[in-house]
N, C-alpha and C positions, 0 to 999 in steps of 0.2 A: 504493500500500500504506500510505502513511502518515496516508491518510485513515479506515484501517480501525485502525491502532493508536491514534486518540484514545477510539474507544465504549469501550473497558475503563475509559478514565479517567471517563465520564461515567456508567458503571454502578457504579462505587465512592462518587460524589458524593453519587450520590440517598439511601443509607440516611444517610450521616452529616446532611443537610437535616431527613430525617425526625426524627432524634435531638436536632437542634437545633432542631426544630419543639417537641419535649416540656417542653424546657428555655421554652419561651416560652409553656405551659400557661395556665388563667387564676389556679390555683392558685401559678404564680410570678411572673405578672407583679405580684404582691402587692411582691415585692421588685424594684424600680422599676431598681435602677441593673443588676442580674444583667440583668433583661429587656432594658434597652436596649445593655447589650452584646451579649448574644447576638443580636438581631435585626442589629447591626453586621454582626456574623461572618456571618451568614444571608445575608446581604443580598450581602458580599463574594463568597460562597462563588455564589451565584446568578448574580450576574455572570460567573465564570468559567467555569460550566456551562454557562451561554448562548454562551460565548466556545467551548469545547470542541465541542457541538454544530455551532458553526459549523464549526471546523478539521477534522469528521467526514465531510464532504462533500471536502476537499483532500485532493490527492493526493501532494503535493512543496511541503513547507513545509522553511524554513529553519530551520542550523540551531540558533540563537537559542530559533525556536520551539518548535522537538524537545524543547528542555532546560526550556522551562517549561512545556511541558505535562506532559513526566514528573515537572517538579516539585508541578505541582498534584496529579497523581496520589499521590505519595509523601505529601503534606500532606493529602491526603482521608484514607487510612489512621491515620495520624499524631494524627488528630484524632478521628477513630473512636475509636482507644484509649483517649486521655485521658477521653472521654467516656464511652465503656463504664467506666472504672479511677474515673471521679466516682460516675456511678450504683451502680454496686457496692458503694463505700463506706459510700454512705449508708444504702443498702438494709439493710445488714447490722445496722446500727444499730436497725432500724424491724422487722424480720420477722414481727412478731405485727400492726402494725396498716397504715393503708392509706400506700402508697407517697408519694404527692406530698403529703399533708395531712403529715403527719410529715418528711417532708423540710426544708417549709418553716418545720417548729419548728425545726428542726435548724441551718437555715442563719440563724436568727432571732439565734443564740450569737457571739458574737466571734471563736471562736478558727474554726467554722464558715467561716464568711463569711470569712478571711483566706485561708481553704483555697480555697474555690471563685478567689476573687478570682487566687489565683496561676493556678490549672488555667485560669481564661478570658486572663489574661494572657500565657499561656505562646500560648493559641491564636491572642489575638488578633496577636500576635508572627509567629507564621506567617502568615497571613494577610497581613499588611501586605506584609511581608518580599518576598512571592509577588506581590504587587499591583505593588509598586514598582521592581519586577526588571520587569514587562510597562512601566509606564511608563519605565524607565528605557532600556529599550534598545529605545523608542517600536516592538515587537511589534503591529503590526497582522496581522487578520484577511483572510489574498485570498481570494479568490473560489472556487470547485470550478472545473476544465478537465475534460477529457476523462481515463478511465480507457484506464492505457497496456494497453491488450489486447492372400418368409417363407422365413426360415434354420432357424426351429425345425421346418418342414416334414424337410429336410436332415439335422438331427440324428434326427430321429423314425424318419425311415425306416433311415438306418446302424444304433438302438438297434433295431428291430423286426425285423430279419431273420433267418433260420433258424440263425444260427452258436449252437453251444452253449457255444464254449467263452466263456472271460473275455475281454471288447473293452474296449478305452481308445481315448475321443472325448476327442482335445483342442481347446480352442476358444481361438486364437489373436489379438491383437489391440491395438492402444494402448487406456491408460485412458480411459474415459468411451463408448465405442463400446455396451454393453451386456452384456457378454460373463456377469458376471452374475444380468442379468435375463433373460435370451435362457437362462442355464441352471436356472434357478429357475422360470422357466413349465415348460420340459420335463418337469423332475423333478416337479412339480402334477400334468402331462398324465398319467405313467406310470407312476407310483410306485405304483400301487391294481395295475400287473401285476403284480408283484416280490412274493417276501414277506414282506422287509423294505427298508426306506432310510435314508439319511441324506442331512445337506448339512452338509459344515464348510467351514469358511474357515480357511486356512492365516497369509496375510500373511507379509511380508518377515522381521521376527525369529519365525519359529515357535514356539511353545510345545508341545512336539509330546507331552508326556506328557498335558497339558490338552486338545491334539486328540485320541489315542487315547480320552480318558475321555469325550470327546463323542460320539465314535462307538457307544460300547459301550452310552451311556444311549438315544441315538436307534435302536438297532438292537435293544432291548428286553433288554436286560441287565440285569436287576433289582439281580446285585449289586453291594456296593462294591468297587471298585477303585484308591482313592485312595492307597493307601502305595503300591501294587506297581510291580517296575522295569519295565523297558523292557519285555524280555525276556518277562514273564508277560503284560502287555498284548496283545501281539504273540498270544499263546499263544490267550488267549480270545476274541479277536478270529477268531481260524482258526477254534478250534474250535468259535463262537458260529454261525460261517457255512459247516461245510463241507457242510451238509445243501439249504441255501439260495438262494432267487437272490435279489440283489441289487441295488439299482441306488443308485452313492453317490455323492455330487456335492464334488470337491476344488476349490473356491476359491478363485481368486490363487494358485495356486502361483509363485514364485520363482527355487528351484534347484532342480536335480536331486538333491545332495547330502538335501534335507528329499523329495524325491518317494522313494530309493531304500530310505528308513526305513517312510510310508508303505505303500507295492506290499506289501509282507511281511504287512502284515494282512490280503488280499484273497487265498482262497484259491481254486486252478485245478479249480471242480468240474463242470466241463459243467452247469451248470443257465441258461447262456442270461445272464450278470450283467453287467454293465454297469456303468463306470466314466468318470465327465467329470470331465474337468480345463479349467482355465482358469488361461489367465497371458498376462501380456505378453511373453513370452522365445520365440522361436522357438524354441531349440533346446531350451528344454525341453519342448516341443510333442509335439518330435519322438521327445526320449528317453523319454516317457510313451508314447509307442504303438507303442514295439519295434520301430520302424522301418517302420512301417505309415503311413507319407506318407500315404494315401487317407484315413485317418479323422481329419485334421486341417482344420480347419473353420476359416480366417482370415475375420476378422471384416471385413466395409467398411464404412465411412460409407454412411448412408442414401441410395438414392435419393430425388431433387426430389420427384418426389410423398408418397413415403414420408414425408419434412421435414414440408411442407406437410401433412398429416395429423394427423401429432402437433402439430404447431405450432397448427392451428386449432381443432382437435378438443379441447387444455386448454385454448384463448380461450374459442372461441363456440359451442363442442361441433361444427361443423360448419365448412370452410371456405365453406359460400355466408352463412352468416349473420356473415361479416367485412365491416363497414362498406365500400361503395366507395372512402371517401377513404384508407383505410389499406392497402389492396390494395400500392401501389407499395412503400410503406416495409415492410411486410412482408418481400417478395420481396429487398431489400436486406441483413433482419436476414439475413434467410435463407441469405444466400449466407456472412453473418460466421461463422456456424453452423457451414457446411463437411459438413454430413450426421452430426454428430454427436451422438446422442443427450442425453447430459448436457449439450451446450449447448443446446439449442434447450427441453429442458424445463425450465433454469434461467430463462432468458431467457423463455418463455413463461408459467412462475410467474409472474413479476416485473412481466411487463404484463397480466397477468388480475387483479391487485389495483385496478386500474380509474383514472380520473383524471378533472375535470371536463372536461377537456380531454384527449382518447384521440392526437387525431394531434399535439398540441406533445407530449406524454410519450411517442408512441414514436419522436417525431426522436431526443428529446433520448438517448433509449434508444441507438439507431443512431449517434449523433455520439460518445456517449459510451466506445463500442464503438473506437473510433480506429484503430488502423492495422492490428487482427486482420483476418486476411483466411480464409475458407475454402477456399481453393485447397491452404493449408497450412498447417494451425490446427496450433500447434506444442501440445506443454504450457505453456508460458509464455501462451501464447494464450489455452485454457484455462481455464488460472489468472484471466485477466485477467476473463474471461466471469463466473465465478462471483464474483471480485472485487466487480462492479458488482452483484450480485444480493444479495449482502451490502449493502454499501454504502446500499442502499433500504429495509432492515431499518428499524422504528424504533427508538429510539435506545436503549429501554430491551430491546430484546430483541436488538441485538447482544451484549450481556455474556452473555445467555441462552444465545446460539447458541454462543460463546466457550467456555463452563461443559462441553459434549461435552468439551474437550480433557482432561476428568479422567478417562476412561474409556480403557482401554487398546485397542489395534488391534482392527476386526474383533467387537468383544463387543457382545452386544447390550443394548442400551440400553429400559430400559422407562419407558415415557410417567408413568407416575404415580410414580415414584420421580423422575425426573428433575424432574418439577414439585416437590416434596417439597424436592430441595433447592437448587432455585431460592429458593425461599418463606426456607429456613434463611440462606441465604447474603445474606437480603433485596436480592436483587435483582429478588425480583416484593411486592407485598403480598398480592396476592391471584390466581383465576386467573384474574379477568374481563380482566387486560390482556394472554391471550393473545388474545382473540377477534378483535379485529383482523386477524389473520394469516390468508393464507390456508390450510388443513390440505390435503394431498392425500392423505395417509392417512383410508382406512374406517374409521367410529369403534370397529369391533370387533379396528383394528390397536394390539395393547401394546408394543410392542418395534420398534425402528428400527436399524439399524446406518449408522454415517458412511463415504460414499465414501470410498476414501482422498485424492482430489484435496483433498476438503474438509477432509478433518484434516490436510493440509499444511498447506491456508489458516492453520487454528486454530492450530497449534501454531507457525507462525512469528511469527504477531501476537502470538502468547501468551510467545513468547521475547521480541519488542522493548519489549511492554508492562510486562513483569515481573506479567504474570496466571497464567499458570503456569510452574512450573520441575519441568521430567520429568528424572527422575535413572534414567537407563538400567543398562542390562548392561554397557556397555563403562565406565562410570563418567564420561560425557560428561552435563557441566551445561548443559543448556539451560534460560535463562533468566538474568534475577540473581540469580546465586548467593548474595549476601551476606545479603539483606534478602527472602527468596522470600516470595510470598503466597499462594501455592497449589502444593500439593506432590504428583505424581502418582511416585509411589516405585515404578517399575519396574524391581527389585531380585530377585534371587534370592540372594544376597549378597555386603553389603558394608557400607560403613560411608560416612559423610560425611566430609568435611573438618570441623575442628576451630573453621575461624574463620566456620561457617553461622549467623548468630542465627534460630531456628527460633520466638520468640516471636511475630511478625505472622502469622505464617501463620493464615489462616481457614479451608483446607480440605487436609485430608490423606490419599491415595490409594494403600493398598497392595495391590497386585493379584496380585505374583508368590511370594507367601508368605514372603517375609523376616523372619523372627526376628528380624534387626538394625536394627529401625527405631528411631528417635529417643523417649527417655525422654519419657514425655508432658509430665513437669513443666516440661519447656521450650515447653510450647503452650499460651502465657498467653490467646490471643483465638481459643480454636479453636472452629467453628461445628460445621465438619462433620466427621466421622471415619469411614473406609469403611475394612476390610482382609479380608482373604480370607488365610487360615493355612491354608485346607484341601489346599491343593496341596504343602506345606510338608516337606519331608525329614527334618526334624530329627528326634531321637528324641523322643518324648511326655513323658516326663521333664522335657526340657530347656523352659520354657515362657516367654512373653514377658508381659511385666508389664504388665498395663491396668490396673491398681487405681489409678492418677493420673485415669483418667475422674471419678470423682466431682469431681475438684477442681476442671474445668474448668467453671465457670462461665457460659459463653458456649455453649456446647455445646447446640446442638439437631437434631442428629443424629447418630445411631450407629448402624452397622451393621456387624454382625462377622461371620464366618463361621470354622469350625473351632477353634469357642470351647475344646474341649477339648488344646488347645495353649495357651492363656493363660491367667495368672490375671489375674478378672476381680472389680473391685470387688464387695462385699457390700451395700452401701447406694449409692443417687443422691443423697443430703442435699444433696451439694455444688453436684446440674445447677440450677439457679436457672430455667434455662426451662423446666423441667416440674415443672408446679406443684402441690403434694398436694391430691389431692380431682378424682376424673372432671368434676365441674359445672365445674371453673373452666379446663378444655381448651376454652375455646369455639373456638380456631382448628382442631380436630384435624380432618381429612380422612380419613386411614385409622384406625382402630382394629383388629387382628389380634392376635389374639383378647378378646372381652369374654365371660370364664368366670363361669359366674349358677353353677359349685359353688365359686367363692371369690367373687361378689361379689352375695350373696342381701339385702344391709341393701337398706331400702326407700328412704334414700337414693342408693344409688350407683345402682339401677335410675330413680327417677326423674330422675339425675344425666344418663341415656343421653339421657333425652330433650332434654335442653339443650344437647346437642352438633348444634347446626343446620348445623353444617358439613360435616357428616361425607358423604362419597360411597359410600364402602367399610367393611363393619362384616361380621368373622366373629365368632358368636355360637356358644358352646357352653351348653349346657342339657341337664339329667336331671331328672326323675323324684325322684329319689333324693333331690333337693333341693326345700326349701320353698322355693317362689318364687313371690312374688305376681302373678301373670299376667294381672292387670285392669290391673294399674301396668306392667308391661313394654308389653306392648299399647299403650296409651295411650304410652309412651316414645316405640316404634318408630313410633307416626303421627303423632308430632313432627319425624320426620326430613326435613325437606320436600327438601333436595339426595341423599337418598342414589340414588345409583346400582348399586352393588352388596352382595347381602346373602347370607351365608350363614351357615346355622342346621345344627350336626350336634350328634351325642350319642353316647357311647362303647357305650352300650346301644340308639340307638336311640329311645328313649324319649322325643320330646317332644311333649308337652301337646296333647289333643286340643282344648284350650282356645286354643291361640297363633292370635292372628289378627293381619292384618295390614286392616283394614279401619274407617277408609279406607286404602287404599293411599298408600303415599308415591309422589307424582305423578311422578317421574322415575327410578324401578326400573327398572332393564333388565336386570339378571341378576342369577339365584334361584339358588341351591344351597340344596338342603334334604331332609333324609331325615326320616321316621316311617314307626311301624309302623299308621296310620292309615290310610284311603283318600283318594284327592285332597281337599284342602281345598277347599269352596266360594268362601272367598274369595281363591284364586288364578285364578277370572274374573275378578275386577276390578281385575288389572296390566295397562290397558288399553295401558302402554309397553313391555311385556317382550318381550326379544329373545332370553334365552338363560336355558332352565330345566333343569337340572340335578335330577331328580325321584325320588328312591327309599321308595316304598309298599309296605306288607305285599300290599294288596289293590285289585285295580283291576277295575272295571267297567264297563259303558257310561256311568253318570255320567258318573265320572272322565275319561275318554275325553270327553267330548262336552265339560265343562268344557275340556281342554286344545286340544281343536277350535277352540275359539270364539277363542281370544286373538287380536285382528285385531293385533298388530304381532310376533310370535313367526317367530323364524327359526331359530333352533339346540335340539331338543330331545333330552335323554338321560333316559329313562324306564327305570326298572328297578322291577318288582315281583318279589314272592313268589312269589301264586297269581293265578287271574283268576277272576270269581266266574263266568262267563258262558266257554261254550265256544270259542267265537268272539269276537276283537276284529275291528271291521269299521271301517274309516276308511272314513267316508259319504264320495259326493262333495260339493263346494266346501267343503270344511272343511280345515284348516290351509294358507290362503290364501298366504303367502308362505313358509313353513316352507321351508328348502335343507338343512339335514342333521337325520337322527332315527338316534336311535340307540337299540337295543330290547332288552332283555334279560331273563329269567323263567328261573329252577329247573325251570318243566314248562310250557315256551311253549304257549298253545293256539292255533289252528289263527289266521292272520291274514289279513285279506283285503283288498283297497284295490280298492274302486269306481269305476266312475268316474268324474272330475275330482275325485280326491282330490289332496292335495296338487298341486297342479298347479306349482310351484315349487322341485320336490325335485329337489335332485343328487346328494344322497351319503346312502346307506341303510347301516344297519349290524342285523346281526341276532348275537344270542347263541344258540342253538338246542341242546337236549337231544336226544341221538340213543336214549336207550332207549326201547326199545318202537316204534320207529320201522316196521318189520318188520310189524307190528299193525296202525299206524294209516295208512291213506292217503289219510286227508287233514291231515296233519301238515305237510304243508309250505305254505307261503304262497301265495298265490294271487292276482291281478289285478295283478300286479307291471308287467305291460303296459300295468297305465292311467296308470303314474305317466311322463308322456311327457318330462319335464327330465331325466328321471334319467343321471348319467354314470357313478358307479361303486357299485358294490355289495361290500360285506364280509360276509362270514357265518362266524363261528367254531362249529364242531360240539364241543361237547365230549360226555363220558361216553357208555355203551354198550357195545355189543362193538363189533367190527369189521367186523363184519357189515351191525351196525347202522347203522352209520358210515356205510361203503360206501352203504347204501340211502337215506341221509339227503341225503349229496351228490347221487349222482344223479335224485335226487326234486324238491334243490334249484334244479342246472343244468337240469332240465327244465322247471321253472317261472317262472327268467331269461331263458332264451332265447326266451321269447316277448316279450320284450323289443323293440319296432320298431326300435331305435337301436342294439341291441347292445352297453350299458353295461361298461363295466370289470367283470370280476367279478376276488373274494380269495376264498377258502373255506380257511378254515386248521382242520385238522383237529387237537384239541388230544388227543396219548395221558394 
């Protein structure tokens, strides 16, 4: 373990090197004696990072060493500051002309130059201090040793059978087994029977007013329910479902005590609804399903073939294409393994990243595995498993992996926020140094959530490191307390101790809506600032003070939630990293929202186009507004990384003129509404995978344009009218297409040829039932060609009842000619 608590220190080094890379510019090496000190420091500092990198590989160093690694750690920060607290100074001095040309007037002065002269001596002091403590108590480097190391078939069929009333399946088992994922395919498989669902995750401290509100948004609750007590949750939860059947997926349950809160939302209505749970506790297994011993599902390690499956199949996609000389050492992981899932997929990560040399890297893999045995992989065991799979990380994205521990139990984690504040907390510069890694997430996955074995890992290293300090419910400090550098404030309320200096801290986490979080003015070097007020009890009245944000200086992220609980600064004068004028954001990645009815000047439009970074841009645009659209154009096919764009309008209104051609070459999802017909130039997103489309008016054009996208897999088409009586999807046309989703005011008659979409799974229809009675050929037709298909939804709305009535069965009759007999939903809207 002590091999994984030096990367924090070696992911705090790298931004202060950058820092002192600026300080050695060519613009200051003008001033001859600044520069060859700071190259000193540099120089110093580079040594010991070499030294840390090494000691990242051990696993049990003495402990002489412990103390001077933490010391280097503490001195990386230490130095950050004074260097952030130089550049500051000077800056403020300069703010109207260019930064290091005026700097180095600045430092040209006596009384200047006396100043810097102390700030580099104060460092180089550290520095030395730190050097002469490793020669002094002759601190050498040793070497790295060895790290101390079909069921859904089962649940399908107990969910499928003729009982009407309410069933509880619970799925019993130690962590890492699957218990999980084994219920999260099910719920995929089934969930299109039901006519609603959910999946929450409970976790050990529950939040159980935060899990009612999840349920209620996932089971199509429109409205808010954020102040209301227990009590009323409970309420709407009954009365959301007593009509209903349901099928809800409970998470890591715990205790019985948080299952008994729970069960009360889930009402007894014979409609056939279904409930799974999942825990490590037998006996809460048991107390979830009334005594019904039969519907408890204990989880086993995998059978050897089963292993050997998944083990080859993320290698070489197959076990016959495993090299003959690794056969043996395989079979050996394998047994370390023990049949259980989350080791063998961590371990087989970890040797799929490749070597030039495959059989010395997977000895070394198996030696290093040590005395874990699969006969009886304890937790500790484990642990140890995932351990080494850390361990192999490089150096600059264990801090990365570290950075999870700011997010509370169980929450899901989204991909492009969490790069966002990697970037702030500069521990990436950019995002090409994730590409290395290998992803086992599909690129259309946003959101991840952390085993909890693995947020053990994180938040134990994160306490010896002093990389984060989580300030819980019980009011138990984990971490160093004195000097914390990162603060995940999991508080409902409370207050700190008195003797906490909160001025190091670089990133701050409040999640469980505490009122009583720490005066900002004491977060002199704060990066990043995350809080969530919206779960928060207090009266509205009583509000929490953000108006210190301006002042932080250092500050390059903020993200608030239940703003109307705070007062919240009037001006950002003070944020120094976000800089006035869109042109001069050249790093920005997201932009949400750039509104053309407040920002029509023809520089801030052609300012868009200078944002070459940008991936993700929501765009609002009217009518209403003079907006030069030869210059927007022209902006937007400047964009050459964006990936995702969306364009709406509160009327609807944009510009039969807006084109996007040429296309920016790595688009892959469109959101866009007008009252136009399909745009010509949405043929030529020769990359787009997911188009979000809403038209006054659609025709076979329009249609045949959407036809042709050869990389289109997700589409949702919503028109008005349709010019043409008939939409017809030709065969071989939307080639890979897997979900479409269709909606129209007065749908016309749709038919699917065949080898039409030949790749479709999941069909969604909107359908108008009046007049249904009239027309008989109102209902869809060739649905039997679409031969992937697994589930089908169809919402009827308006009509009489009558209408209705003849709409459904117009529509079941046109399903079931279906060869495969797909999932149908027909949800009948009064």
């Amino acid at each position: 373990m002590a091999g994984i608590i030096v990367s924090a220190s070696i992911g705090v080094m790298n931004p202060v090197l950058r820092k002192l890379a600026t300080l050695m510019c060519e613009e200051f090496a003008k001033l001859k004696n600044l520069r060859k000190e700071v190259k000193h420091i540099s120089d110093e500092l580079t040594s010991m990072k070499d030294a840390l990198e090494r000691l990242a590989d051990v696993d049990n160093l003495d402990i002489q060493t412990i103390r001077w690694r933490d010391t280097v750690r503490e001195m990386s920060y230490d130095i950050e500051d004074i260097v952030d607290d130089f550049m500051r100074k000077v800056s403020e001095k300069n703010k109207k002309a260019r930064f290091v040309h005026d700097t180095i007037q600045r430092l040209r002065t006596s009384r200047a130059r006396h100043q810097i002269a102390g700030q580099i001596g104060e460092i180089k002091k550290l520095v030395r201090d730190t050097s002469e403590r490793r020669e002094r108590y002759k601190l050498d480097i040793p070497t790295s040793g060895k790290v101390a190391v079909d069921q859904r078939v089962v649940i399908v069929s107990w969910l499928k059978d003729e009982e009407k009333n309410l069933k509880v399946i619970s799925i019993v088992g130690f962590g890492g087994l699957g218990k999980t994922t084994l219920a999260n395919q099910v719920y995929n498989k089934l969930k299109g029977e039901f006519q609603c669902g959910a999946f929450v995750p409970v976790s050990q401290k529950p939040n159980i007013l935060k899990l009612l509100h999840s349920l209620l948004t996932q089971l199509g609750c429109g409205q808010s329910f954020h102040d209301c007590e227990l009590n009323v949750l409970l309420d709407q939860l009954r009365e959301n479902l007593k009509n209903k059947s349901y099928l809800v997926i409970i998470d890591d349950l715990w205790d019985v005590s948080a299952w008994n809160i729970i069960r009360c939302a889930f009402p007894e209505n014979n409609r056939g609804s279904r409930l799974i749970v999942t825990t490590r506790i037998k006996t809460v297994a048991e107390a979830c399903c009334f005594g019904h011993h039969e519907h408890i599902l204990e989880m086993k390690p995998l059978s050897e073939e089963d292993s050997r499956k998944l083990f080859f199949d993320r290698i070489f996609c197959s076990e016959e294409a495993c090299p003959s000389q690794l056969r043996h050492v395989s079979v050996e992981i394998l047994k370390k393994c023990g049949g259980l899932p989350l080791a063998i997929i961590s371990i087989s990560s970890l040797l799929a990243s490749g070597s030039s040399d495959q059989k010395e890297r997977w000895k070394h893999v198996l030696n290093s595995l040590g005395s874990v045995s699969g006969t009886n992989l304890t937790l500790e065991a484990m642990r140890q498993i995932l351990n080494l799979s850390y361990k192999n990380l490089p150096h600059h994205l264990k801090t990365c992996f570290l950075y999870l521990g700011m997010f509370p139990e169980d929450s899901e984690i989204y991909r492009h926020q969490l790069v966002r504040l990697w970037i702030s907390e500069g521990f990436l510069v950019n995002r090409s140094l994730l590409q290395p890694v290998q992803v086992d997430l599909d690129g259309s996955v946003r959101a991840c959530k952390v085993h909890d074995m693995l947020l053990d890992l994180i938040l134990y290293k994160s306490a010896q490191e002093n990389f984060i300090t989580v300030v819980d419910n019980t009011e138990a400090i984990t971490g160093v307390l004195q000097k914390p550098r990162r603060m995940l404030f999991n508080l409902d309320s409370a207050t700190l101790p008195g003797d906490v200096s909160m001025s190091q801290v670089r990133s701050f986490a409040n999640w469980r809506g505490s009122m009583n979080i720490p005066p900002l003015a004491v977060f002199k070097y704060l990066r990043v600032f995350k809080a969530d007020f919206s779960s928060s009890s207090a009266d509205d009245n009583c509000k929490t003070d953000l108006t210190g944000l301006c002042k932080l200086y250092q500050l390059r992220f903020i993200w608030i939630r239940g703003c109307r609980k705070c007062q919240i600064p009037t001006q950002i004068r003070g944020l120094q990293m976000l800089p006035e004028g869109i042109v001069k954001m050249k790093s920005l990645h997201h932009l949400c929202r750039f509104d053309l009815r407040h920002n029509t000047s023809l520089n801030s439009i052609k300012g868009l186009g200078e944002l070459t970074n940008l991936s993700t841009l929501y765009l609002r645009i009217s009518l209403s507004f003079d907006v030069d659209m030869d210059a927007l154009n022209s902006s937007l096919g400047k964009l050459c990384n964006l990936e995702v764009l969306s364009i709406s309008s509160e009327d609807s209104c944009i510009p039969e003129t807006l084109s996007l051609s040429p296309p920016p070459p790595n688009l892959v999802t469109l959101y866009m509404m007008t009252r136009s017909r399909v745009p010509n130039w949405i043929g030529e997103l020769h990359n787009l995978q997911t188009l979000y489309l809403t038209v006054e008016k659609l025709d076979k054009d329009g249609v045949g344009i959407l036809a042709l996208l050869p990389a289109l897999i997700n589409l949702k088409l919503r028109f008005d009218r349709a010019l043409e009586e008939t939409i017809a999807i030709d065969g071989m046309t939307f080639a890979i297409l897997k979900l479409f989703h269709i909606s129209c005011k007065n749908m016309p008659h749709l038919t699917f040829q065949a080898g039409a979409m030949p790749k479709l799974q999941s069909l969604s229809m909107w359908l108008n039932a009046k007049g249904w009675n009239q027309d008989e050929n109102a209902a869809p037709t060739g649905i039997e060609h679409l031969l992937a298909l697994e589930r089908i939804f169809v919402a009827i709305q308006s009509g009489t009842e009558s209408e209705q009535r003849s709409a459904e069965s117009a529509i079941r009759g046109a399903i079931n000619m279906h060869p495969s007999h797909a999932c149908i939903t027909i949800d009948i809207e009064c």
